[in-house]
C-alpha positions as CSV (number, residue, x, y, z in Angstrom):
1,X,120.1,61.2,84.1
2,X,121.7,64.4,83.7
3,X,119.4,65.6,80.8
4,X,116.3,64.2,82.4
5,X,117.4,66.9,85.5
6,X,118.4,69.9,83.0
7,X,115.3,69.2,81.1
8,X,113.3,69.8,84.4
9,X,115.1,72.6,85.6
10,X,115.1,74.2,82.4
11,X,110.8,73.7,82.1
12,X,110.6,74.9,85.6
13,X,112.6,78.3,85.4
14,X,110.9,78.7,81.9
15,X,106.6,78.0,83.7
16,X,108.2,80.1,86.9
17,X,108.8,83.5,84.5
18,X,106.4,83.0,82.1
19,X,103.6,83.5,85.3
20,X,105.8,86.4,86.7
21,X,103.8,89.2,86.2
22,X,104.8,92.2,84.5
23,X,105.7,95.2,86.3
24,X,109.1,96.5,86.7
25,X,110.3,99.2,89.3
26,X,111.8,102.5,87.8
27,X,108.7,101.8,85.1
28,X,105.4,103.4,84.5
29,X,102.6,100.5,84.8
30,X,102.2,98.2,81.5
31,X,98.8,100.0,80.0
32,X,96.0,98.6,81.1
33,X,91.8,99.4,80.8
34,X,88.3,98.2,82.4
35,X,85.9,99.0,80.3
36,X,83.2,96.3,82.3
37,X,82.4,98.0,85.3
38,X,85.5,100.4,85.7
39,X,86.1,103.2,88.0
40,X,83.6,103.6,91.0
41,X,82.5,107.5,92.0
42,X,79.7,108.5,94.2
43,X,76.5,110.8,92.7
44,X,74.9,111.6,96.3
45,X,75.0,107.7,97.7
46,X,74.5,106.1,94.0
47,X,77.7,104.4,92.1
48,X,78.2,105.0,88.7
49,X,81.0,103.4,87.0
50,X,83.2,105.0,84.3
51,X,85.7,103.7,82.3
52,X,89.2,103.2,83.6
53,X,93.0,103.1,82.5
54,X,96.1,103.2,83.8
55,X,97.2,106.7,82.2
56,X,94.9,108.3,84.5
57,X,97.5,107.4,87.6
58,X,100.0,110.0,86.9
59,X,99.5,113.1,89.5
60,X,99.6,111.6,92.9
61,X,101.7,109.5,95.0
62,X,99.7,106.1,94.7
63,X,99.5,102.7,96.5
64,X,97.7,100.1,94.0
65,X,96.0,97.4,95.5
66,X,95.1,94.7,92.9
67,X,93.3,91.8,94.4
68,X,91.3,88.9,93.2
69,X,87.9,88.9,94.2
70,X,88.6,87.1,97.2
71,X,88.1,87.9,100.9
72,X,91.4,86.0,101.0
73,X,93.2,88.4,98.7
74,X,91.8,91.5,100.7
75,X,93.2,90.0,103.7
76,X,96.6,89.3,102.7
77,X,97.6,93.0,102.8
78,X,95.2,94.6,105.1
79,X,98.0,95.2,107.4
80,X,99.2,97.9,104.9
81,X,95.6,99.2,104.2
82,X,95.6,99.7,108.1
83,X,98.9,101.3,108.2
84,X,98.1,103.7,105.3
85,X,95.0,104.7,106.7
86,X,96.9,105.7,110.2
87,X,99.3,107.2,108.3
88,X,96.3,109.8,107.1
89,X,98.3,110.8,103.7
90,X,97.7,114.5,102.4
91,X,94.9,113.1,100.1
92,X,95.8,116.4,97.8
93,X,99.0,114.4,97.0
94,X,98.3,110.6,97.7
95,X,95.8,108.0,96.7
96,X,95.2,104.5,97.2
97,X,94.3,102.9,94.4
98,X,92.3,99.6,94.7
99,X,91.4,97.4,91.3
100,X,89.9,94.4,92.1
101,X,89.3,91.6,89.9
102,X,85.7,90.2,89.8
103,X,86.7,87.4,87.2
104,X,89.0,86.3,90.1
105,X,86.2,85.2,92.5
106,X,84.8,82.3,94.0
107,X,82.0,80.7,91.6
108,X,78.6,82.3,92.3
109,X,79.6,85.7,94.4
110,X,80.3,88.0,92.2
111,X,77.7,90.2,93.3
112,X,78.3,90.0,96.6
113,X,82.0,91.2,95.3
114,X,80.3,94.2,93.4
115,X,77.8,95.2,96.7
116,X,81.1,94.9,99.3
117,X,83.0,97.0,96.0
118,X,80.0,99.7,96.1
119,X,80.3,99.5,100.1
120,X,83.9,100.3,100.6
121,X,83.9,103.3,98.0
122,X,80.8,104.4,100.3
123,X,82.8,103.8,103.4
124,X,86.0,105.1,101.6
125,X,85.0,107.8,99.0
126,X,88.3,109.1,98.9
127,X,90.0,106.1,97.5
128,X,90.1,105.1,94.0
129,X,88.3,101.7,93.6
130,X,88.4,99.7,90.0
131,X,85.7,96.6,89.8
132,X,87.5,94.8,86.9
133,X,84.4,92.4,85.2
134,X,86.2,90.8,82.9
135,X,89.9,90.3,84.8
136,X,91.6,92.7,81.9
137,X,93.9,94.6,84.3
138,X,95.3,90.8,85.4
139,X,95.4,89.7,82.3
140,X,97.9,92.8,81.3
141,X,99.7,92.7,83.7
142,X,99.9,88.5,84.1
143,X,98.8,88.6,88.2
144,X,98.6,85.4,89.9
145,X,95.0,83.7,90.5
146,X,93.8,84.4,94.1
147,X,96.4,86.8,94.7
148,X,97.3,90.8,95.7
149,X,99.8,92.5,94.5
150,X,101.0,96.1,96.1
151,X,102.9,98.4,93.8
152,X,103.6,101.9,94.9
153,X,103.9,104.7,92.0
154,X,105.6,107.9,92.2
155,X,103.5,111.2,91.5
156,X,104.7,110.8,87.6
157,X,103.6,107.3,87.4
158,X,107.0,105.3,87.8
159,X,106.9,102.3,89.8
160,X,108.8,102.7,93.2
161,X,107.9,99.1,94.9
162,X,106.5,95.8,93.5
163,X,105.5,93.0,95.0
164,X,102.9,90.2,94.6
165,X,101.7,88.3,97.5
166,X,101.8,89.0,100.8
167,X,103.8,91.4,102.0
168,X,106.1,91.2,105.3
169,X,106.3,93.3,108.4
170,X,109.2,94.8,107.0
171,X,108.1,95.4,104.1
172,X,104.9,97.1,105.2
173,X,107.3,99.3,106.6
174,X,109.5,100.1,103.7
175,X,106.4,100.7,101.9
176,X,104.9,103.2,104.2
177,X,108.5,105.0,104.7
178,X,108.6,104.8,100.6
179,X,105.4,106.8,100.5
180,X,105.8,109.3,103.2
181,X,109.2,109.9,101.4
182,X,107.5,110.5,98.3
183,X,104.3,112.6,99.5
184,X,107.0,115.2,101.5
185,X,109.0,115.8,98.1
């Protein structure tokens, strides 16, 4: 009996970590690129996508939305999208930083991912937004399926905050204190 139980313990601690994704804090971000659609910028009111990596991040205080491709994943952390954009950051020092995951989406809308994608960089041309095709940033970085994860980088590119999933009241606070900290150094 008791090596039935270690044997189960020991197989669930070893599937829990080996789905943990990751990102550590006091760390820059694990290297990561989208070359399949990549970075979204506005020419007049046309996208054009560009090629995107991780080493571009350094320079600015940065909250980094990465979301599946899932009305469900933009919803878990839209209270600190809201939050952030009350908090109107010097945008000479801060940027959010959203990467979503098109590989990540329910079967059959992944252009309706791409049109909302080319909408919100419209709506928010200030922000950085990342249509990952192919799921390569989640796959670097191991994120959960149908997920968000928040991590917020200092202006050299070390992580400050992780967390994936949904983040608490509190913890929308902390993050927003973190970042106003940051921005004012």
């Amino acid at each position: 009996m008791k090596k039935t139980t270690l044997l189960a313990l020991t197989f669930a601690v070893f599937t829990g970590t080996s789905w943990a994704h990751t990102i550590q804090n006091g760390a820059p971000l694990p290297s990561a690129k989208v070359a399949e659609h990549g970075e979204l910028t506005l020419n007049g009111d046309d996208i054009v996508y560009q090629a995107w990596q991780t080493e571009q991040l350094p320079g600015k205080v940065r909250v980094i939305q990465a979301i599946a491709g899932r009305s469900s994943a933009k919803e878990m952390n839209a209270p600190l999208m809201e939050a952030i954009t009350a908090a109107d950051f010097d945008d000479s020092r801060y940027q959010t930083t959203t990467i979503i995951n098109q590989d990540d989406a329910i079967w059959g809308t992944g252009g309706f991912v791409k049109s909302s994608a080319e909408d919100s960089k419209r709506d928010f041309s200030w922000s950085s937004i990342v249509l990952d095709e192919n799921g390569s940033v989640a796959k670097a970085w191991r994120l959960k399926e149908e997920s968000s994860l928040i991590a917020v980088l200092d202006d050299q590119g070390t992580v400050r905050f992780v967390k994936e999933g949904k983040l608490s009241p509190d913890e929308v606070n902390q993050v927003i204190s973190l970042v106003t900290q940051l921005v004012n150094q």
